[in-house]
C-alpha positions in Angstrom: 0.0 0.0 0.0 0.9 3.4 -0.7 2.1 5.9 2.2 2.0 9.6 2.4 4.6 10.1 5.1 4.8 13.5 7.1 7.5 15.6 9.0 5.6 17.7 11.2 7.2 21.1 12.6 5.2 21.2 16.2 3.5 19.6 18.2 1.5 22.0 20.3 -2.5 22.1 20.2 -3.0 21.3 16.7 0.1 19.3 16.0 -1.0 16.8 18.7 -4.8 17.1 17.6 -3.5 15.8 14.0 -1.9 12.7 15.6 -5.0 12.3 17.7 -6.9 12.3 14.5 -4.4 10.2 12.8 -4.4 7.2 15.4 -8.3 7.3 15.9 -9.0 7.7 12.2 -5.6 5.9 10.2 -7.8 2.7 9.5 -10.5 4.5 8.0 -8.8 6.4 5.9 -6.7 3.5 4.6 -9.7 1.4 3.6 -11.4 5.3 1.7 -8.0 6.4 0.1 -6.0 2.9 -0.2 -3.0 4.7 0.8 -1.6 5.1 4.4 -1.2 8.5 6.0 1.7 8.7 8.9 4.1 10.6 10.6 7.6 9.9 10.2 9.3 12.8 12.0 8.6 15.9 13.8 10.3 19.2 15.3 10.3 20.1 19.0 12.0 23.1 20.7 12.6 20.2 23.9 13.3 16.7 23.3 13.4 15.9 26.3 9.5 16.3 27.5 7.3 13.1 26.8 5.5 12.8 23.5 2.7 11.1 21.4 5.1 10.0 19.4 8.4 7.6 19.8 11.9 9.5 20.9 13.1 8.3 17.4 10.5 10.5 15.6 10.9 13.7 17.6 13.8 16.2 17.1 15.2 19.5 17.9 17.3 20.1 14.2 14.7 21.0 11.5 17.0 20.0 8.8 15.8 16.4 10.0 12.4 17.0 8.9 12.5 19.3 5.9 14.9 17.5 4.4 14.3 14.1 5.3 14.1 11.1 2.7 11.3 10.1 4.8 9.1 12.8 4.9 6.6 13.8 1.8 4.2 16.2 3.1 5.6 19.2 5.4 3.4 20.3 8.3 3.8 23.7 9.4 1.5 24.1 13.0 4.5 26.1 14.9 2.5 29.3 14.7 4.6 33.3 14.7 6.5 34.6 11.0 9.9 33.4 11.3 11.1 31.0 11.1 8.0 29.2 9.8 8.4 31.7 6.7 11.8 30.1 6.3 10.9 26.9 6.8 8.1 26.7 4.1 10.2 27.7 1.3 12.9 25.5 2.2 10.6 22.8 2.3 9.3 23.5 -1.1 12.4 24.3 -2.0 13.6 20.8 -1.3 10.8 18.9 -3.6 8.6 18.4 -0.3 4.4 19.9 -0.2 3.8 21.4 2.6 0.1 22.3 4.8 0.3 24.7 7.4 -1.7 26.6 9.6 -0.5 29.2 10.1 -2.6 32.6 9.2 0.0 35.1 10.4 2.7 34.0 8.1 0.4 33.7 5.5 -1.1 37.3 5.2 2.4 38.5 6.1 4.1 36.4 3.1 1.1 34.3 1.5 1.7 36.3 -2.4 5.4 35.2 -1.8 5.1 32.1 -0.7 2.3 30.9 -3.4 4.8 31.9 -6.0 7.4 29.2 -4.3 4.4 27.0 -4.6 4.0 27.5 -8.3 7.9 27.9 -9.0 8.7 24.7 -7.5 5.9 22.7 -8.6 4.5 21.5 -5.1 1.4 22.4 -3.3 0.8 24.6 -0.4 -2.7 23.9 1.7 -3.4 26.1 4.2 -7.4 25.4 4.5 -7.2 25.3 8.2 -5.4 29.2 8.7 -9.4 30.5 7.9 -12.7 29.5 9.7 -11.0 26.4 11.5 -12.6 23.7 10.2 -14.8 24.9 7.6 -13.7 23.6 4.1 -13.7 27.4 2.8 -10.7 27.4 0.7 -11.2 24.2 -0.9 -14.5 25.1 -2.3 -13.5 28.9 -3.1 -10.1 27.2 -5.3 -11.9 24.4 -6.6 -16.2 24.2 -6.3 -16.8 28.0 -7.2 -13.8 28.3 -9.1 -15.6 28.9 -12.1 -17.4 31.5 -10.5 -17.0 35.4 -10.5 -17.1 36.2 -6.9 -18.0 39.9 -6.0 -19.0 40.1 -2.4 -18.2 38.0 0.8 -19.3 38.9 4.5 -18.8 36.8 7.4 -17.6 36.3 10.8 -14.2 35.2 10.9 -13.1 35.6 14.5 -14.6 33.1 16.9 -13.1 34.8 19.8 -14.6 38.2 18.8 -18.1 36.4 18.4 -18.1 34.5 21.7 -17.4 38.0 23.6 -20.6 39.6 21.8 -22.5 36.3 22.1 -22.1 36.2 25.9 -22.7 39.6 26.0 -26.0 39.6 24.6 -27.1 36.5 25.7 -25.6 36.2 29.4 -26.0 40.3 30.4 -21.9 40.1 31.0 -19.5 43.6 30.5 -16.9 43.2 27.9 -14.2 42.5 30.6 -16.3 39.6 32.0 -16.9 37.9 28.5 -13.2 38.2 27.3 -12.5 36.9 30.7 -14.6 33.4 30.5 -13.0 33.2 26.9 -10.0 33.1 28.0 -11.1 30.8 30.9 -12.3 28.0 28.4 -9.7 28.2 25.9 -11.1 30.5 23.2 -9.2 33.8 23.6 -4.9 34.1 24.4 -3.8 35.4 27.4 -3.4 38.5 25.5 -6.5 38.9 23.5 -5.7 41.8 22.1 -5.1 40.2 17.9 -8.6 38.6 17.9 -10.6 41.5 19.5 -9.0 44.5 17.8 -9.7 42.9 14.4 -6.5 41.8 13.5 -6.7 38.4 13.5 -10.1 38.0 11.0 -7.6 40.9 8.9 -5.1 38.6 8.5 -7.7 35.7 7.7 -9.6 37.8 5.3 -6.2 38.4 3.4 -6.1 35.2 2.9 -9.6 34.7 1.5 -9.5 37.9 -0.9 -6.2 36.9 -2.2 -7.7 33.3 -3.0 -11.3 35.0 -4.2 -9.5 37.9 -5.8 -6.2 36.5 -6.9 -4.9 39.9 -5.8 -1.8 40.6 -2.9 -3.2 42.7 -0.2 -1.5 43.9 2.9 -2.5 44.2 6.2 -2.4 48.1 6.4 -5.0 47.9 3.4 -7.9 46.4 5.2 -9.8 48.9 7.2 -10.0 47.4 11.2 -12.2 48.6 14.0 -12.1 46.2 16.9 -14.9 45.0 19.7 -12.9 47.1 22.8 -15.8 50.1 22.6 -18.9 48.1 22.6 -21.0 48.5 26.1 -23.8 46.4 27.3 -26.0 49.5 26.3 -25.2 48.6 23.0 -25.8 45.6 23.0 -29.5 45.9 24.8 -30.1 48.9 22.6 -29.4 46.8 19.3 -31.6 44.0 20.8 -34.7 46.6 21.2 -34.5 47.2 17.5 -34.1 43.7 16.3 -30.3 43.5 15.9 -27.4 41.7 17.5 -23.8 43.4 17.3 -21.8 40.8 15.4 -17.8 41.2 14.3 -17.8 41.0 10.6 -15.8 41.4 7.9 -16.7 42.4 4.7 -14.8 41.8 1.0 -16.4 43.3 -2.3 -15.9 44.6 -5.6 -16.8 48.4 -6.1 -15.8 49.2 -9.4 -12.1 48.7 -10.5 -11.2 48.6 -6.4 -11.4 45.9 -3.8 -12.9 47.4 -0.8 -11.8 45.2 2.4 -13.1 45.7 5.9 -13.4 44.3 9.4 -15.8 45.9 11.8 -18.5 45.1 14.6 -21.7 46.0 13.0 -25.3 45.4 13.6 -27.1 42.4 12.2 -30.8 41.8 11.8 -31.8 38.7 14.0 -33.4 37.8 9.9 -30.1 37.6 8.6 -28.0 34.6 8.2 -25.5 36.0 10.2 -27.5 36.6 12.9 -28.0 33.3 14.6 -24.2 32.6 14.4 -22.8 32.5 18.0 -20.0 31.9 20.4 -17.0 30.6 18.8 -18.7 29.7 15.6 -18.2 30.7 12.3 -19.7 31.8 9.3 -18.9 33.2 5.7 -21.6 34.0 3.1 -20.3 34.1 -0.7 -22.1 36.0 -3.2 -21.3 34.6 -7.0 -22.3 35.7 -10.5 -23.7 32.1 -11.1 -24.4 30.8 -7.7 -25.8 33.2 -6.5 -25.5 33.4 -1.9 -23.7 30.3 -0.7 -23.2 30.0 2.9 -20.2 28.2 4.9 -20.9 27.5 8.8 -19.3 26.0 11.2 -16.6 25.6 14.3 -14.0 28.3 13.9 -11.4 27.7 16.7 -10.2 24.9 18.9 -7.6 22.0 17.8 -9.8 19.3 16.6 -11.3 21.5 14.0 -7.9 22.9 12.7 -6.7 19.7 12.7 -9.2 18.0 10.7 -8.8 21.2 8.3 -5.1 20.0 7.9 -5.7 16.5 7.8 -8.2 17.6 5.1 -5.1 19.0 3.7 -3.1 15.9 3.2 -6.1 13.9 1.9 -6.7 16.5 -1.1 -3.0 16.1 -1.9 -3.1 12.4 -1.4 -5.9 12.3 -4.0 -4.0 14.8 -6.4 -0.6 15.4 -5.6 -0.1 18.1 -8.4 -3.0 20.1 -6.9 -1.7 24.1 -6.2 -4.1 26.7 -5.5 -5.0 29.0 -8.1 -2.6 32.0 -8.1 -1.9 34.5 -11.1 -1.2 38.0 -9.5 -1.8 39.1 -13.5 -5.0 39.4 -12.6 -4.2 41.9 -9.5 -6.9 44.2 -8.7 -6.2 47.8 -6.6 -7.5 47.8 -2.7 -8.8 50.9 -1.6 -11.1 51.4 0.6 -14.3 53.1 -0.7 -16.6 55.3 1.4 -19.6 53.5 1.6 -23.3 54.2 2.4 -25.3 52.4 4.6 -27.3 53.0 8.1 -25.7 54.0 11.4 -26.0 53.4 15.1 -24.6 56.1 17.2 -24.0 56.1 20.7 -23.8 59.4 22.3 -22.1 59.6 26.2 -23.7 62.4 27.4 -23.9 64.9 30.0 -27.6 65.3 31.3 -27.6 69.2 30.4 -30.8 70.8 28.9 -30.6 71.3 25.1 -27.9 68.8 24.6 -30.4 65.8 22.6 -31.1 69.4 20.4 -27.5 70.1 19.7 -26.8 66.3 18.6 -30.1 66.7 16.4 -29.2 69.5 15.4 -26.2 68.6 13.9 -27.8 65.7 12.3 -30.1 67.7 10.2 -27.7 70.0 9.5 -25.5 67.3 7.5 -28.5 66.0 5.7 -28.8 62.8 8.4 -32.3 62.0 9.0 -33.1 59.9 12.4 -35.0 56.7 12.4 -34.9 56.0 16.6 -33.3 57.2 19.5 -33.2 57.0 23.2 -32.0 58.7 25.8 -31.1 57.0 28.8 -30.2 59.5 31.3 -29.1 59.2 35.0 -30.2 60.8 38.0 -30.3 64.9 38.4 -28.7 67.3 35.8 -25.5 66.7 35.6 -25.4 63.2 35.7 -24.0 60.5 32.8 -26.1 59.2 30.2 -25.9 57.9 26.6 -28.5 58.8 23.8 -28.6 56.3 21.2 -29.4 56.7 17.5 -30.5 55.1 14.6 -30.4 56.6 11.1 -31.5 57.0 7.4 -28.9 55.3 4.8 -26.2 58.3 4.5 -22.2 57.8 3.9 -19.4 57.2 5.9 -17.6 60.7 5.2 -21.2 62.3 6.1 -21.0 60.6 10.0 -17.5 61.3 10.0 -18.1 64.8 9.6 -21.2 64.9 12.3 -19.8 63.1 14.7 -16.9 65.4 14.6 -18.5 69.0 14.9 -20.9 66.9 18.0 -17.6 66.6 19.8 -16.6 70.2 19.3 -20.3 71.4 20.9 -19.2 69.7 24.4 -22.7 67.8 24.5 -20.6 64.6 25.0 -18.4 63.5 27.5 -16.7 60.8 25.6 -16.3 59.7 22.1 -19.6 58.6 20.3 -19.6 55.2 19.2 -20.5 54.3 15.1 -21.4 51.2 13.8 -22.6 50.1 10.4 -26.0 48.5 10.4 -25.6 45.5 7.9 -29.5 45.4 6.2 
């Protein structure tokens, strides 16, 4: 029987999920592929701690696994830029494929290293560096790749989504929620990457570059993160028929790619709107397929691991697979004002005239007011917030309000914008 044998470079969370998968699983993939999967070798930083895997496999030198006879299939799950970078393109470099996980590297380097791909004539997979377990890429590169797709919105960051979920859902402050994500695994001791936006940034790189067939850098995707959001928000959004969701947004407008990440609000109708906790979600809009939605676990070692496992099966099956990549076919990112509905959120003193200044402003740039509250505290002088909902106007337009508001001295704090997503 054939064998697909792999070096794999780590074996933290996901690198031990993948032999997990591997030992429960191996028999049942031999008897659907006919071929064997298993690892040969692998890279620690310590040697000396116990492993899945026998002393012979594991080593400290990664010269042992990228450029092992023995090893087929590269497995890059060691996480950070360098030297995973490195590693990759030596590994292609020496005849091997190579899966990885590995989103940072990737929207750093991804236009780089899929030309190594292509110039050396072996795959890179890297299904399980977006949406965790979700087969996104695959069926972007392979199912709808004789689509024309002009629009994507989703929720890529499970950690961002679990902190709004338990938000609305629980009553709990921002601190609280991040908190009991950290407390079951979901968020890093520092979650400052996945709730500032960075981290669905980096994933949506990936995704447009794959849709698009375009190299996009990190400083060319708009990011607002979760930090700002209150409980009032959230319970004010609720009233309405919303729930605040982190999503991130790719589309065509015109000759431009316009990419975004942002907390918006979501109409409980929407597809998006059920999507909770650490789940994800992306929603494809194609000339001939019209919506197409992808759900499913986002975060969490099994998942990734069966996305790279899913990996090595797709090159098993066709080992001269490569994803799609011609950067001929580059298109310019900018981002392009757009138009849409707004909630603001107001802090406010509880002075008289101060809900007439804010209107007052409004009207005066054109921006016509669906609802608002006020929810003031106590005797004049006290804090409050008025929240607002508005007609469609354009980003520049709020921009512009919000800005003369804060020069009145009505608020007491920055107002708070969000796009409503209708």
């Amino acid at each position: 029987m054939k064998a697909t044998r792999l070096g794999i470079l780590g074996l933290g969370t996901v690198g031990s999920g993948l032999v997990d998968l591997l030992e429960k699983g191996g028999a049942n993939l031999r008897h659907r592929l006919d071929h064997e999967i298993r690892v040969t070798r692998a890279l620690v930083r310590d040697d000396t701690r116990e492993r899945r895997l026998p002393s012979s496999m594991v080593t400290t030198d990664p010269a042992q696994v990228i450029e092992a006879d023995d090893v087929d299939v590269v497995v890059e799950l060691m996480g950070g830029i360098e030297p995973a970078r490195s590693y990759i393109l030596r590994a292609l470099g020496a005849g091997k494929s190579v899966v990885t996980a590995n989103k940072a590297v990737l929207a750093r380097h991804g236009a780089e290293l899929l030309a190594a791909s292509h110039a050396s004539g072996r795959p890179i997979g890297f299904e399980a560096s977006v949406c965790g377990g979700i087969p996104l890429l695959r069926a972007i590169s392979t199912g709808l790749i004789a689509d024309e797709v002009d629009q994507m919105v989703g929720i890529l960051n499970g950690t961002s989504n679990f902190v709004l979920s338990r938000m609305h859902q629980d009553g709990l402050d921002y601190a609280t929620a991040v908190a009991l994500a950290q407390e079951r695994g979901l968020a890093e001791a520092d979650p400052t990457l996945d709730v500032n936006g960075s981290d669905a940034a980096h994933k949506l790189i990936l995704l447009a570059e794959i849709m698009f067939q375009t190299a996009v850098g990190l400083d060319q995707i708009e990011r607002e993160g979760i930090e700002a959001i209150e409980p009032i928000d959230i319970q004010t959004a609720d009233s309405f028929g919303y729930v605040i969701k982190p999503v991130a947004v790719a589309k065509r407008v015109e000759d431009a790619l316009d990419l975004r990440v942002h907390p918006a609000l979501v109409p409980y109708t929407h597809v998006l709107g059920p999507v909770s906790d650490e789940y994800n979600a992306v929603l494809l809009r194609g000339e001939a397929t019209g919506e197409t939605l992808f759900y499913g676990r986002g975060a969490g070692s099994l998942p990734t691991a069966s996305a790279v496992l899913g990996d090595i099966v797709e090159l098993v099956r066709h080992p001269d697979w490569r994803i799609p990549w011609d950067p001929a076919k580059s298109t310019k990112v900018r981002h392009v004002p757009g138009t849409s509905r707004f909630y603001l959120r107001f802090p406010v003193h509880d002075r008289p005239g101060l809900i007439g200044k804010v209107a007052t402003a409004l009207g005066e740039h054109g921006v016509s007011i669906t609802h608002a509250q006020a929810r003031l505290v106590g005797a004049e002088g006290a804090a409050g917030n008025l929240t607002i909902l508005t007609h469609v106007t354009s980003e520049p337009v709020i921009a512009q309000v919000l800005s003369k508001i804060e020069k009145t001295g009505a608020v007491r704090a920055p107002a708070l914008s969000l796009r409503i997503l209708d």
